[in-house]
Structures are given as C-alpha cells and as structure tokens.
ROKE-568899 format. One record per atom (N, C-alpha, C): atom name; y, x negated, z negated. Coordinates in steps of 0.02 Angstrom, whole numbers, padded with zeros to 5 digits, m for minus. Layout:
<rs>
(r CA (Y X Z))
...
</rs>
This chain:
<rs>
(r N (01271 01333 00103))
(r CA (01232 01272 00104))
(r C (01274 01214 00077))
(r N (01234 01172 00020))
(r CA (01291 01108 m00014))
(r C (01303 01083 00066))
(r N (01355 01031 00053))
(r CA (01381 00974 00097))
(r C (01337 00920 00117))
(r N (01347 00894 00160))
(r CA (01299 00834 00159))
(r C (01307 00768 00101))
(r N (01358 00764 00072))
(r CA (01398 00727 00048))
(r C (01352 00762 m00035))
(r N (01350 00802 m00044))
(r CA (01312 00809 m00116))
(r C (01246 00816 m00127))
(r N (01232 00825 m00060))
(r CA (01148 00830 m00053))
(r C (01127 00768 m00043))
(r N (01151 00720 m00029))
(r CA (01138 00623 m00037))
(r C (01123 00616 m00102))
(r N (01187 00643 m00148))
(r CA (01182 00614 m00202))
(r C (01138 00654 m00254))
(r N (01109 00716 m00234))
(r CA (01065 00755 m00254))
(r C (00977 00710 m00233))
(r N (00964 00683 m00179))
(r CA (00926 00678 m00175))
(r C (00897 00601 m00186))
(r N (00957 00577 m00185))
(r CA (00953 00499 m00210))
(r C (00956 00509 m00286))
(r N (00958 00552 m00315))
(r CA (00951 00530 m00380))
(r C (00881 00559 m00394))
(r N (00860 00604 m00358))
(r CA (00782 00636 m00368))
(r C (00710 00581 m00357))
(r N (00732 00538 m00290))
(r CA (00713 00489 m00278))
(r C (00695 00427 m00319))
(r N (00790 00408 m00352))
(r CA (00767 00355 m00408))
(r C (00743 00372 m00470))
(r N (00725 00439 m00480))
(r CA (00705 00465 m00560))
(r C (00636 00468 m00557))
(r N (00614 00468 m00490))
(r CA (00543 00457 m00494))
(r C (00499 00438 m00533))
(r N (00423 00451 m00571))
(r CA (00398 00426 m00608))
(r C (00347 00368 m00576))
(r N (00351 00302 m00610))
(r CA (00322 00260 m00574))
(r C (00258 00275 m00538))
(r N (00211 00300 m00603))
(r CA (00143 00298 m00587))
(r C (00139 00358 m00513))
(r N (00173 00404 m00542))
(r CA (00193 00467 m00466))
(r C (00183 00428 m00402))
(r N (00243 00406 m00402))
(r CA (00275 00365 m00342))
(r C (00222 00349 m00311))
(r N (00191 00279 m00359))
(r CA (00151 00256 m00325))
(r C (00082 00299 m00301))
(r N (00046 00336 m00327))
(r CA (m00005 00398 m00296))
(r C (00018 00415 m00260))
(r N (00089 00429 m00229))
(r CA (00094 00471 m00168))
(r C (00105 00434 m00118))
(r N (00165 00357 m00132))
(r CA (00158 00340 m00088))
(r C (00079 00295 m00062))
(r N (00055 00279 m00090))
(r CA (m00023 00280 m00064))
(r C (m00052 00325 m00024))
(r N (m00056 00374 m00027))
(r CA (m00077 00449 00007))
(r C (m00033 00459 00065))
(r N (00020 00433 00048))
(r CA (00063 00430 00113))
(r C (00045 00373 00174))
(r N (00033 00326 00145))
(r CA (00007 00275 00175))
(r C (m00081 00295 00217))
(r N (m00103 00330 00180))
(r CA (m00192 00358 00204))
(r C (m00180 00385 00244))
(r N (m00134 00452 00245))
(r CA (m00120 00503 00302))
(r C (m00105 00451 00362))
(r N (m00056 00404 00353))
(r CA (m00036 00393 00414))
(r C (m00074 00332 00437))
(r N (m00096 00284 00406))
(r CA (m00164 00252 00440))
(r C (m00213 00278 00466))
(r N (m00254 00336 00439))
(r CA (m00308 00371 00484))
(r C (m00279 00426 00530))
(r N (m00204 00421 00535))
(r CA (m00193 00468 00576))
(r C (m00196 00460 00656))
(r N (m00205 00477 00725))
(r CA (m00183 00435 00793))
(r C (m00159 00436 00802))
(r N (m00104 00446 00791))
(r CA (m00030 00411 00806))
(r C (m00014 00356 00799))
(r N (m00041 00337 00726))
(r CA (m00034 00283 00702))
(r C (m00077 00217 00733))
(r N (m00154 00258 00734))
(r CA (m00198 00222 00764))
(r C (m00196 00208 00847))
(r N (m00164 00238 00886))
(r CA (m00178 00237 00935))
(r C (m00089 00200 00974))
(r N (m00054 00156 00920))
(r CA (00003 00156 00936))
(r C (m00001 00080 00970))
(r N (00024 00071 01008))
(r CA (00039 m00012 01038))
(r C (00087 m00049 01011))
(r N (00140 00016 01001))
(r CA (00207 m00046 00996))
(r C (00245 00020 00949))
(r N (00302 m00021 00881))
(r CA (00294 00017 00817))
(r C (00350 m00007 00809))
(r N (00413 00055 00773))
(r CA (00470 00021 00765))
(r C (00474 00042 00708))
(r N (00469 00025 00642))
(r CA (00487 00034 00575))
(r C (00546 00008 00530))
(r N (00572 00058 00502))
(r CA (00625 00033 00453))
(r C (00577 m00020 00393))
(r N (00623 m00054 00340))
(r CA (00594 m00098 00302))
(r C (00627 m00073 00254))
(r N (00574 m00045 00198))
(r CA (00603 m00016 00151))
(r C (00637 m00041 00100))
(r N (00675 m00018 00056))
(r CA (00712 m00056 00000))
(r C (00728 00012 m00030))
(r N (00744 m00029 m00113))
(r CA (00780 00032 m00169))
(r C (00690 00072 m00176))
(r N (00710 00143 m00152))
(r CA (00657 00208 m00186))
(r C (00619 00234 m00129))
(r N (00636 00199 m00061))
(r CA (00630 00230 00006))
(r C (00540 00214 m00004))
(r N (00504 00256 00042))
(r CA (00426 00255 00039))
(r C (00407 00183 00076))
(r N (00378 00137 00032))
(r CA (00367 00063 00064))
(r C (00320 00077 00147))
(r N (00366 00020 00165))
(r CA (00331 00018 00245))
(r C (00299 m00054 00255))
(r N (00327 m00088 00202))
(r CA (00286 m00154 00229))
(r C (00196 m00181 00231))
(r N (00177 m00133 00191))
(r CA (00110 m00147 00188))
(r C (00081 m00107 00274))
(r N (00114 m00063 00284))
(r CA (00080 m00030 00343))
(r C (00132 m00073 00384))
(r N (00172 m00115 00394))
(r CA (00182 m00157 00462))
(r C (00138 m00212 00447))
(r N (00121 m00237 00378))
(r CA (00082 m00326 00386))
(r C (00008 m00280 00409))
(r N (m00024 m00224 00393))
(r CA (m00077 m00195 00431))
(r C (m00070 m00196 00494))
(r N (m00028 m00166 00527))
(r CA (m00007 m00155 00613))
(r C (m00003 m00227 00653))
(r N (00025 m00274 00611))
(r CA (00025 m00334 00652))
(r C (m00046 m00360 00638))
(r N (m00108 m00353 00582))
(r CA (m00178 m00374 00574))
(r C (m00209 m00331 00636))
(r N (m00179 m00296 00655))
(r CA (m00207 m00253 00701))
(r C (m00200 m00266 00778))
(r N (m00147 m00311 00773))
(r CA (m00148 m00335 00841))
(r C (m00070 m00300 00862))
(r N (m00056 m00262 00860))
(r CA (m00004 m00204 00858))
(r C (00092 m00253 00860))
(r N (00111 m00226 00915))
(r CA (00176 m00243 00932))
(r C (00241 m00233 00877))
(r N (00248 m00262 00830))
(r CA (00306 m00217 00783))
(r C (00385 m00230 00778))
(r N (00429 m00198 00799))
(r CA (00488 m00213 00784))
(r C (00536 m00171 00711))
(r N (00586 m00217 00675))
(r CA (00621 m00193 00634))
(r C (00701 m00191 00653))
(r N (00729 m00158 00623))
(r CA (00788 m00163 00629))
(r C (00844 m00225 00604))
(r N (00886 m00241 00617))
(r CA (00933 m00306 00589))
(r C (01007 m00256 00621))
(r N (01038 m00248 00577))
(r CA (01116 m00218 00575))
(r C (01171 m00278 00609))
(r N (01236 m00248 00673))
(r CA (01246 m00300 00702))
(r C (01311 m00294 00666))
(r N (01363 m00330 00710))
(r CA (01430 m00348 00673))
(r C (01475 m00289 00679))
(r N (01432 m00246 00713))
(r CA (01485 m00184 00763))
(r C (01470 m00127 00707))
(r N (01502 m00094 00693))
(r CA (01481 m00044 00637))
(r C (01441 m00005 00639))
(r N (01401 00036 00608))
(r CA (01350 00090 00644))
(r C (01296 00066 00698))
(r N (01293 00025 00700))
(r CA (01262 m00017 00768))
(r C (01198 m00068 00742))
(r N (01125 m00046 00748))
(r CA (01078 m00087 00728))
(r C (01033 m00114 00797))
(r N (00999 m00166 00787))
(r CA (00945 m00172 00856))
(r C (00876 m00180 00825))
(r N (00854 m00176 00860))
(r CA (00774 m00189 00853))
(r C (00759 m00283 00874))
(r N (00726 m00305 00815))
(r CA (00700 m00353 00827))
(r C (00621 m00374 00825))
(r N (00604 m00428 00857))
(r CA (00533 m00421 00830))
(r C (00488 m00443 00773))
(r N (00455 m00436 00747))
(r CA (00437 m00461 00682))
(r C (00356 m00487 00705))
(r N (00365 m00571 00684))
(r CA (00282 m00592 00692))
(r C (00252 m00582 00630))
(r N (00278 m00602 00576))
(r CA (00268 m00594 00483))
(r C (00296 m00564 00444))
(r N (00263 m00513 00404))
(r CA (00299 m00490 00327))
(r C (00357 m00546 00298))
(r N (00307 m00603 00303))
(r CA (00353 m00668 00272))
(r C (00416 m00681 00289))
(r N (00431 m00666 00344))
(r CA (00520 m00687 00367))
(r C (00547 m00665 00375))
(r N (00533 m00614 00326))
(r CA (00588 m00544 00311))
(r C (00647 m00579 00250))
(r N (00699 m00569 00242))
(r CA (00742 m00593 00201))
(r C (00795 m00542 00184))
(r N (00801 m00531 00105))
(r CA (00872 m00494 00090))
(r C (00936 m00488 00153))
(r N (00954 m00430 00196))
(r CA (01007 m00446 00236))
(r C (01061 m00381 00207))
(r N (01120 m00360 00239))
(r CA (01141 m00326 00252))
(r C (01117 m00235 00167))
(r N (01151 m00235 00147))
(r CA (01140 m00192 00085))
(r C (01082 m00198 00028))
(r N (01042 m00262 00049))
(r CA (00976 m00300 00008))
(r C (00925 m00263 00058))
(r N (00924 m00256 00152))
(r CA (00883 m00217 00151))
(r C (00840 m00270 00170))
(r N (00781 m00281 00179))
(r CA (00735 m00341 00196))
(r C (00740 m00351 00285))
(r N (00757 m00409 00321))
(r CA (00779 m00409 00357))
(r C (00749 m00476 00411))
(r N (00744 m00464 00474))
(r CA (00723 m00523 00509))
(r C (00758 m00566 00537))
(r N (00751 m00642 00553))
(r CA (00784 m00694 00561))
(r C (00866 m00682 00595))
(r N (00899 m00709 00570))
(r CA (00952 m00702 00624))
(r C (00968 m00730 00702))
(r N (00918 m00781 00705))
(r CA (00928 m00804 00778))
(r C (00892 m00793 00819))
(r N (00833 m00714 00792))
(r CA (00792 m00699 00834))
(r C (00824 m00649 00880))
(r N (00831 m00651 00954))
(r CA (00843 m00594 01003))
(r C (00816 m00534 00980))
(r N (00840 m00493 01004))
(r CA (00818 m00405 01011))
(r C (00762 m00407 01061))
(r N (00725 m00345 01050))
(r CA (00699 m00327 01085))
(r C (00730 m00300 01149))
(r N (00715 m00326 01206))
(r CA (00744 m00292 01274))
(r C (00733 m00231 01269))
(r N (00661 m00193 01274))
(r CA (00629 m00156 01303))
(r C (00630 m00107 01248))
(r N (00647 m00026 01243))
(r CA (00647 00011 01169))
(r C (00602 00074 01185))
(r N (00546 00045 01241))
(r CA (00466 00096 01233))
(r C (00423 00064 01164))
(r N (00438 00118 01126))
(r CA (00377 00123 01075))
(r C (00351 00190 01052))
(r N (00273 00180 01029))
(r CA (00231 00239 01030))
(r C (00234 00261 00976))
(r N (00274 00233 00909))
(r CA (00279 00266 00846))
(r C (00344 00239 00826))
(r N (00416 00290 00777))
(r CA (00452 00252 00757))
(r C (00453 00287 00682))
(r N (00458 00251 00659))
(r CA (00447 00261 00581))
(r C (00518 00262 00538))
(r N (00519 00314 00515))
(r CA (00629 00329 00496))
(r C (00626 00346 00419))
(r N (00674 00308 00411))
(r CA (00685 00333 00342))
(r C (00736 00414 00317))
(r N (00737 00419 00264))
(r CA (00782 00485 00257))
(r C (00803 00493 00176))
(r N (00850 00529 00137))
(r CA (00856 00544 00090))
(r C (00825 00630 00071))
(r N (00817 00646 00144))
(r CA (00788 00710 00138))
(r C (00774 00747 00222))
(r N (00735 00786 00244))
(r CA (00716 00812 00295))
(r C (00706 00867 00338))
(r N (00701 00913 00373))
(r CA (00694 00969 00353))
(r C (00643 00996 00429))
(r N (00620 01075 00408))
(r CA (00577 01074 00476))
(r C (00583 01069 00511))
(r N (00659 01075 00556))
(r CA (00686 01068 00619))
(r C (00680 01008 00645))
(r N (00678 00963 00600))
(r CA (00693 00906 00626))
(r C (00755 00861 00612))
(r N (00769 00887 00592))
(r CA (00838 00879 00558))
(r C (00848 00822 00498))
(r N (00877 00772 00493))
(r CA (00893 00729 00428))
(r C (00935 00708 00402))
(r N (00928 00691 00329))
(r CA (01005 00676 00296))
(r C (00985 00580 00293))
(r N (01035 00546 00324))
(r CA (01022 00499 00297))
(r C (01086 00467 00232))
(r N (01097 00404 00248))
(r CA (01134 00391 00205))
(r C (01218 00373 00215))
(r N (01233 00411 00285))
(r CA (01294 00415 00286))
(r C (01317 00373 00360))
(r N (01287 00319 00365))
(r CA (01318 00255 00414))
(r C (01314 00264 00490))
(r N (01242 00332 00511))
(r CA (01257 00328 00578))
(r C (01210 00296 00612))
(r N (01172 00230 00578))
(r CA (01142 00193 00601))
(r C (01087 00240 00651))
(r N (01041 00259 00653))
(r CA (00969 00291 00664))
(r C (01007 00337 00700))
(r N (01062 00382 00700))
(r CA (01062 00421 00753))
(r C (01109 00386 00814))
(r N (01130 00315 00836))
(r CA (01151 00296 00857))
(r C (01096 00268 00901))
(r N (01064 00221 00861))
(r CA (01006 00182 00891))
(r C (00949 00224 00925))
(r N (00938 00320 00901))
(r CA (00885 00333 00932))
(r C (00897 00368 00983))
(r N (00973 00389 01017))
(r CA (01017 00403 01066))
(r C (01022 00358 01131))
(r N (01002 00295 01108))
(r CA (00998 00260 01155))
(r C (00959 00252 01229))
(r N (00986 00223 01285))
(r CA (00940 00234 01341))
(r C (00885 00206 01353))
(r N (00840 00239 01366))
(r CA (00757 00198 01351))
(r C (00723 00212 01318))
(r N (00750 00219 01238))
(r CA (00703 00214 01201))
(r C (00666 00261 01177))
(r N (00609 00272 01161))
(r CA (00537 00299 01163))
(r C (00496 00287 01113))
(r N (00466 00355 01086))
(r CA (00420 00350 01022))
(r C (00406 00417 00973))
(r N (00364 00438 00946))
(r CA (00354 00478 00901))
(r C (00388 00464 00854))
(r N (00444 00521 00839))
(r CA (00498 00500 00779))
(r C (00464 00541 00726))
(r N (00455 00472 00673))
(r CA (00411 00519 00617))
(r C (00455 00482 00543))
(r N (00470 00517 00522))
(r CA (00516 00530 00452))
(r C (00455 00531 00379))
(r N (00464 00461 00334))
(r CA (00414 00462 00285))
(r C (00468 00489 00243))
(r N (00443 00518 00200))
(r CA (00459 00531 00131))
(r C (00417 00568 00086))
(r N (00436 00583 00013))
(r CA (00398 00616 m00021))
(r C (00417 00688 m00026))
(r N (00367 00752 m00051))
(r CA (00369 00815 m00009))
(r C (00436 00841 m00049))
(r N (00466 00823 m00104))
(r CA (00508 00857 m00122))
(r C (00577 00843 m00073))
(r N (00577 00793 m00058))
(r CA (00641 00781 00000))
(r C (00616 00818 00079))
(r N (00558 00859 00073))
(r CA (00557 00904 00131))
(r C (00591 00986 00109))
(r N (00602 01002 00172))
(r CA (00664 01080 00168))
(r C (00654 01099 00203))
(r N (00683 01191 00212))
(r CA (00674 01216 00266))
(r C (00725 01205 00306))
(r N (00802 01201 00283))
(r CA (00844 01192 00314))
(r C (00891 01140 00300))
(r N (00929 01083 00343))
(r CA (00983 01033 00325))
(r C (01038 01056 00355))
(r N (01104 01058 00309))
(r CA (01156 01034 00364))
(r C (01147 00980 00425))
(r N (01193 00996 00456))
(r CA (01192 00928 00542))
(r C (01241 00952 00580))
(r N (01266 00875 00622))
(r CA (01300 00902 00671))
(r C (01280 00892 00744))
(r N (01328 00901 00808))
(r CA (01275 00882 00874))
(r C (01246 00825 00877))
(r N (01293 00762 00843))
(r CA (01274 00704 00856))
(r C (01209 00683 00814))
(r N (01194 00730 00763))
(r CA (01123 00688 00733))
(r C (01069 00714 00766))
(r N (01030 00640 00789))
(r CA (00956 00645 00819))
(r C (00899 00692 00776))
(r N (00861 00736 00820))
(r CA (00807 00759 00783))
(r C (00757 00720 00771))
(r N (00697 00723 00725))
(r CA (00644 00690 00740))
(r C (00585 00761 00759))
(r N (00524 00733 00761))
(r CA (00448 00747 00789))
(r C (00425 00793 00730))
(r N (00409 00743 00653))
(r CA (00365 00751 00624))
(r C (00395 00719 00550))
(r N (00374 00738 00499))
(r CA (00397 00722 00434))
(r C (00322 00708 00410))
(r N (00314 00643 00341))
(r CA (00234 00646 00341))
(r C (00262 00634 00247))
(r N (00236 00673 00196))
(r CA (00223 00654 00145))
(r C (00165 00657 00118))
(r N (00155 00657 00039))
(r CA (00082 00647 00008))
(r C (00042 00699 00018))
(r N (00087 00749 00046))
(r CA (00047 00813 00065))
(r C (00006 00827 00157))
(r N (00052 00790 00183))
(r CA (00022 00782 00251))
(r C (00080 00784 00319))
(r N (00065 00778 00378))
(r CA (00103 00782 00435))
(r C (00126 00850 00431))
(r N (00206 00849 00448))
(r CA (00232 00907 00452))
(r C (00250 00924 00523))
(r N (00237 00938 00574))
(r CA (00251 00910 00642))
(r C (00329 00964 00632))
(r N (00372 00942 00674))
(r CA (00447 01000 00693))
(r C (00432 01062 00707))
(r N (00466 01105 00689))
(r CA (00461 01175 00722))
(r C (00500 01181 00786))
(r N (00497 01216 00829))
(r CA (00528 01224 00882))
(r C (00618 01262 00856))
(r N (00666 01239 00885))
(r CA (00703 01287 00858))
(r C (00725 01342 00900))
(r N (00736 01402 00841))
(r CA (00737 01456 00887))
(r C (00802 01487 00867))
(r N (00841 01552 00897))
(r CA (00905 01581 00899))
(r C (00895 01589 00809))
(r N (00967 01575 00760))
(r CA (00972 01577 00731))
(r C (00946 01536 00668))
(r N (00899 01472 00707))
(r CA (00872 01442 00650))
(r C (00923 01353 00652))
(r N (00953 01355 00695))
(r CA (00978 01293 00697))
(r C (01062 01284 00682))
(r N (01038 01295 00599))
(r CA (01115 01310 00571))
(r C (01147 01254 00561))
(r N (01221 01245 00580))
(r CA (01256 01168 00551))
(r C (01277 01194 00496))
</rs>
C-alpha cells in the first residue's frame, strides 16, 4: 500500500485536474444527495468545514442551513498547533481569508462551549469504506473529533474517485460514519478481522 505521504499528493493532484464543467455537475449532485437527505434535514446543529482550493464547496449548504433556521458552527485554527475550535457562524458574509486562505470566522468570536451536533461535515483528500481518511497532514480533524463531548454524524464529502476500499491509518486517526459523493451516501462498513489494515 503507497504511503500516506504519496497518496496526498496523488490525490491532490486528481482533485486539482478536475474538469471544470465535471466538478461542477457533481458537486451539485453532491449537494442534492445531501439536502434531501435526513440527516441533513433533520439536523439542529451542524459543524462544517469551509471549503477552499478543490475541496467540495460547503458554503452554499451552510448559507441554506442557517435560511433554515439551523445552528451552524465552523472551524477557526488556534495558536496551538494541530488544534482547531468550533465557532459559530451567523453569515456566509463574515467569513474571511484566515489561516492557509481557508475562509474563516471572526476572530473575537468565542467557541462554541457545547460540541453536541447532529451532522459534521469533514473534508478529505481521499476516503475509504472503513471509515478511514487521508487528510492533509496537520492533525487538525482527528484531534478536534477525539474530543470530550463532541457529537454528530461524521460524514466525509468528496467526489467518488477519492473513495477506496482501503487507506493507510494509524490508532490516532478518527473514523468517520459515512462518505457522500455524486454517486450517493456511502455509510462505513463495520470492521472486521483482517480488514483494518494500517
């Protein structure tokens, strides 16, 4: 199995080679699945990454979630390394370039205390059925979803070619739930003797 270290750069380049018009059809379809889905629909409170670069846009489905009435928090990266919090977001609008150009919320807004939410929405460079993900190296997401409290359907967007059957991993990376591309919800497989290879 490649390294994790070449499978980044394998899949980040699959990502940015994308063909526009593609992209955009799927990520649309990506966006349908998971609006009429209940998870989505039936969620109170929503913690989404904010996409940037090639990652599957999330902002049109958070400025929906907050038309909806819907609780939403994003992430803001702190001074401590590897270390992000959840903040809350009232508007698309006061999102601002932070931290690697990722779009980012105010700086003098507090964290969220409380880390019950009914959907969390994760980014990935690639995924696999276990549950399993490659991200982009820093730690962030499996740090933050380790944490005590917090709560939610961990669901991993991407497009279907960054889905797999198998990823490298080690103990410390978090699983998720469910993977959703233009093709549909992938929910986790259970893992069983011999399928949960590092």
């Amino acid at each position: 199995m490649n390294s994790k270290a070449t499978l980044r750069l394998h899949y980040k380049a699959m990502r940015t080679q994308m063909d526009a018009v593609w992209r955009e059809g799927a990520q649309q379809a990506i966006h349908r699945h998971l609006t009429n889905g209940s998870v989505f629909q039936q969620a109170h409170a929503i913690f989404s990454y904010c996409n940037f670069q090639s990652e599957v846009a999330t902002l049109p489905l958070l400025e929906l979630a907050l038309a909806q009435g819907k609780t939403v928090a994003v992430p803001r990266l702190t001074r401590k390394k590897g270390v992000m919090e959840a903040v809350p977001l009232k508007h698309i609008g006061e999102l601002q370039p932070g931290t690697f150009g990722i779009p980012t919320p105010p700086t003098d807004r507090p964290p969220v205390s409380q880390l019950a939410f009914d959907l969390i929405l994760i980014p990935g460079l690639a995924f696999d059925a276990y549950g399993h993900r490659l991200g982009y190296g820093g730690g962030y997401y499996d740090r933050f979803l380790q944490r005590e409290g917090i709560t939610g359907f961990r669901l991993g967007l991407g497009y279907h070619f960054q889905y797999v059957e198998h990823l490298p991993h080690a103990p410390f990376d978090q699983r998720i739930d469910g993977v959703l591309t233009e093709k549909g919800l992938f929910p986790t497989k259970p893992v069983e003797d011999g399928t949960d290879i590092d």
